[in-house]
Every structure is written in C-alpha cells, then in structure tokens.
Backbone as CSV, one residue per row, in Angstrom:
resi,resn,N_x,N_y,N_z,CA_x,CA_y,CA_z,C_x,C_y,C_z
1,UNK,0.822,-1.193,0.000,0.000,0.000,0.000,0.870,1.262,0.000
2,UNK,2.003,1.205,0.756,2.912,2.265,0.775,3.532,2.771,-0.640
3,UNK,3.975,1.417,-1.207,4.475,1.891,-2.683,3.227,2.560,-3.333
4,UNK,2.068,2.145,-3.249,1.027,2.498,-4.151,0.696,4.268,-3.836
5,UNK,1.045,4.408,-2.345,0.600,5.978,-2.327,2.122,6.452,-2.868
6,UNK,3.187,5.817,-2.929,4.392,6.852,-3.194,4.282,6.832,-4.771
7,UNK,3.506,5.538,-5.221,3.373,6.122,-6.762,3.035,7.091,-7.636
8,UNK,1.405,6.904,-6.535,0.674,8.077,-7.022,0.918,9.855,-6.770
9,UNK,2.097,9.545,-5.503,2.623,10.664,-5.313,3.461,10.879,-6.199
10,UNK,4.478,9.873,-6.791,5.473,10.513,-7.959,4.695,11.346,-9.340
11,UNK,3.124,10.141,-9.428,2.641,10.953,-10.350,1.932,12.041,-10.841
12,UNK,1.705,12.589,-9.511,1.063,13.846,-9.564,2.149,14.616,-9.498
13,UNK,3.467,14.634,-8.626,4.522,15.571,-9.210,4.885,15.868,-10.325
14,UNK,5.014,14.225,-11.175,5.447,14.573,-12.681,4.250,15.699,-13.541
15,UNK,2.822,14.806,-12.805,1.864,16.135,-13.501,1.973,17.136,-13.496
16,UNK,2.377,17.856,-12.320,2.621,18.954,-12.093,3.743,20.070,-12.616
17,UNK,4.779,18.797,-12.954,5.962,19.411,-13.524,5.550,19.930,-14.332
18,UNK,5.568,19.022,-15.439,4.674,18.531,-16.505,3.779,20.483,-16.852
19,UNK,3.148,20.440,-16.179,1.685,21.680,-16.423,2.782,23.012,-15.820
20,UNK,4.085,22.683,-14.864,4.624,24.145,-14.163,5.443,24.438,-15.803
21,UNK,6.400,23.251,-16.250,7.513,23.749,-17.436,6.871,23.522,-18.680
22,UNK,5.866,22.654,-18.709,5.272,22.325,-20.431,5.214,23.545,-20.968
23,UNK,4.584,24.443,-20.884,4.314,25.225,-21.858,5.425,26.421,-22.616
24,UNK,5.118,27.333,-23.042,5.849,28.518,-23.507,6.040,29.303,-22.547
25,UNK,5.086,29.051,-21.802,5.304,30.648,-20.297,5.237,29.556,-19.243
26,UNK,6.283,29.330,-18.710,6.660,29.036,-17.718,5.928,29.809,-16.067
27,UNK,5.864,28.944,-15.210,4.423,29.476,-13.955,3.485,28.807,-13.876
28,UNK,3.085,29.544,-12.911,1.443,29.041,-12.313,0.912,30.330,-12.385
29,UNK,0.969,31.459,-13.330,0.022,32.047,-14.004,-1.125,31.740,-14.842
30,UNK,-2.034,32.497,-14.770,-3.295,32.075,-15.801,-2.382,31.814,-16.951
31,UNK,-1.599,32.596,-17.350,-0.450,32.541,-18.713,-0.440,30.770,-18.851
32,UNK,0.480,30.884,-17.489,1.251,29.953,-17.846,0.531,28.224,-17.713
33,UNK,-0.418,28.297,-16.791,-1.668,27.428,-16.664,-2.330,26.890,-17.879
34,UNK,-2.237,28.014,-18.805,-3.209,28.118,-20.074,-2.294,27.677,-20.917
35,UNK,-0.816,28.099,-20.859,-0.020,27.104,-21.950,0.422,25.903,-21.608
36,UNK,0.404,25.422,-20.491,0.762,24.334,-19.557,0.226,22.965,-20.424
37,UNK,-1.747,23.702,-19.974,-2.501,22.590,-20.235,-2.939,22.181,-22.536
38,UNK,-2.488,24.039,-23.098,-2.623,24.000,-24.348,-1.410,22.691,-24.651
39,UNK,-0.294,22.841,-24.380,0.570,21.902,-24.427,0.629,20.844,-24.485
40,UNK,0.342,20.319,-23.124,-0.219,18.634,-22.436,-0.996,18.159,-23.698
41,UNK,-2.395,19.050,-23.817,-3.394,18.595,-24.607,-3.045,17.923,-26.412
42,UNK,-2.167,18.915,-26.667,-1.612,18.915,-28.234,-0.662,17.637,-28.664
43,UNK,-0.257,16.981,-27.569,0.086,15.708,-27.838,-0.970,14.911,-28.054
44,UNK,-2.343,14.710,-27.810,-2.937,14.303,-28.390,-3.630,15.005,-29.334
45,UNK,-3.291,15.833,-29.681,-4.002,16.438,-31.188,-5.456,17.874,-30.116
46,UNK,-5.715,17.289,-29.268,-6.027,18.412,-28.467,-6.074,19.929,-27.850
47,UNK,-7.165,20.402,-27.080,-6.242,21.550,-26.432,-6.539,21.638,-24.986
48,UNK,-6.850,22.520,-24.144,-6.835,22.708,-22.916,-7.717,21.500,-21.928
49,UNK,-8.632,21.164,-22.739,-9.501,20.192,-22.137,-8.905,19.032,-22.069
50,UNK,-7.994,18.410,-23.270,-7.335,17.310,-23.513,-6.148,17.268,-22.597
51,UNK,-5.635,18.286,-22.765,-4.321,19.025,-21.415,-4.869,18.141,-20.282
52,UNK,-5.512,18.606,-19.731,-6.439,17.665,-18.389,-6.110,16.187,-18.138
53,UNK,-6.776,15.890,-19.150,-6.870,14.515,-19.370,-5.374,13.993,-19.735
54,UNK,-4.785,14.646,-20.292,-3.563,13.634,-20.264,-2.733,13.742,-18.837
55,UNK,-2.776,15.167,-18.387,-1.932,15.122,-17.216,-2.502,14.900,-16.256
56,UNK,-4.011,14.403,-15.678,-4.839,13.435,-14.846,-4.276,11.913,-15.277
57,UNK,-3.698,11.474,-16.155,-3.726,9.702,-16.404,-2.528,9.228,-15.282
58,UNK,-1.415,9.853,-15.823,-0.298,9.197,-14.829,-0.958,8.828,-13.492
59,UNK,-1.748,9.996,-12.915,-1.957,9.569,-11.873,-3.197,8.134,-11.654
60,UNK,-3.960,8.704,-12.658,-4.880,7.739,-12.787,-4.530,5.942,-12.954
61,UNK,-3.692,6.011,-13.917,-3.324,4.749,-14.023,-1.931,3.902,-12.387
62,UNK,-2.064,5.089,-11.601,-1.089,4.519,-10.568,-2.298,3.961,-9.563
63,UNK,-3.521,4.652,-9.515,-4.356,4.376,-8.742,-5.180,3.224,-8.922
64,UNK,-5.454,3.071,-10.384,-5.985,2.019,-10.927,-5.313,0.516,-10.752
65,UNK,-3.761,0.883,-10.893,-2.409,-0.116,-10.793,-2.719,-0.754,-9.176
66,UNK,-2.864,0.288,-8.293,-2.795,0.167,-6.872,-4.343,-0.875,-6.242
67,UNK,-4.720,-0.293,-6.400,-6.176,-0.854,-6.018,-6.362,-2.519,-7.564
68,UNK,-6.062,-2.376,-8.118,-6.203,-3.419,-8.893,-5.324,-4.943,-8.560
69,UNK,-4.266,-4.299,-8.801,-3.055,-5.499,-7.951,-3.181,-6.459,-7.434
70,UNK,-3.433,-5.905,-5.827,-3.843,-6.835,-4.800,-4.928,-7.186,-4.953
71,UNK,-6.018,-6.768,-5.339,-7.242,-7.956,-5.959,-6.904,-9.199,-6.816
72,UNK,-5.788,-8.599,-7.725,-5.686,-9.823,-8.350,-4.657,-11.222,-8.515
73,UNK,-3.400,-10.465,-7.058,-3.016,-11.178,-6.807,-3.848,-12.309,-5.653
74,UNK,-4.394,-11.626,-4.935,-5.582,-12.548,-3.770,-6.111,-13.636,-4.697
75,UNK,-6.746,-12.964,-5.678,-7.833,-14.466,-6.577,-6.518,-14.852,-7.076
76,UNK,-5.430,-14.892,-7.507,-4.561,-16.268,-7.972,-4.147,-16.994,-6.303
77,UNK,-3.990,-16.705,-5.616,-3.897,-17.111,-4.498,-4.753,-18.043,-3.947
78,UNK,-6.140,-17.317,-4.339,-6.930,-18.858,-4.317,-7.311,-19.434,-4.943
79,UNK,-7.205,-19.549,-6.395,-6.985,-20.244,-7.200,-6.017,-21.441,-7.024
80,UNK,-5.297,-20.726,-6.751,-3.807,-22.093,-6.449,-4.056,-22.822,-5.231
81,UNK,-4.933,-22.086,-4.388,-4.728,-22.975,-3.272,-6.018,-24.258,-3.368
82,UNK,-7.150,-24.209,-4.532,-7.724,-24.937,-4.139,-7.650,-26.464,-5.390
C-alpha cells in the first residue's frame, strides 16, 4: 500500500511538472496554466480540455495499478490454493 501511495505521489509531481515547465510561459500564471494545459493537450491532437486529461492519467493509471493489484493477486492465491 505504501508503494502504491508513493506512486501516485510521484505521479502527480510529474503532472505537475509537466503543467509548471510544459508550456511557452513558464508558472502558475493564468499565462502559464493556459499554456501548460494547451501543451499537455496537443500531444494528443487536443487543447486545454485534452491538457487535463492527459496530465490526470499518470496519476490515474497509478491508482488504478494500486487498487487493482492486490485484488488480483488474492484471486490467484486462491486459485492455487484450491
């Protein structure tokens, strides 16, 4: 469980990086907020809305990783045991 919160902690830093240096204007100005997320987004062909969504996944997929895991190591566990 510990790794799983330090994951999701690495990945909201990287998000964050991610949205502080991505853009052209550097900050946590509206500026720089607004090129942060225009940025993020444009890797997928996107813009500010898509921004979101890509720099929400890292984290998303650590949480999903976390909580998923140990469910599915338990059912091979009893699988094998019976």
């Amino acid at each position: 469980m510990l790794a799983g919160a330090l994951g999701v902690g690495v990945g909201g830093v990287a998000s964050f990086a991610a949205l502080f240096f991505g853009g052209s204007v550097v900050g946590l100005s509206a500026a720089g907020i607004t090129s942060g997320l225009a940025a993020a987004g444009a890797v997928v062909g996107g813009g500010m809305a898509a921004g979101v969504a890509v720099l929400a996944i890292a984290t998303a997929l650590q949480v999903t990783k976390t909580l998923l895991f140990p469910l599915r190591c338990q059912t091979f566990r009893l699988r094998r045991t019976f």
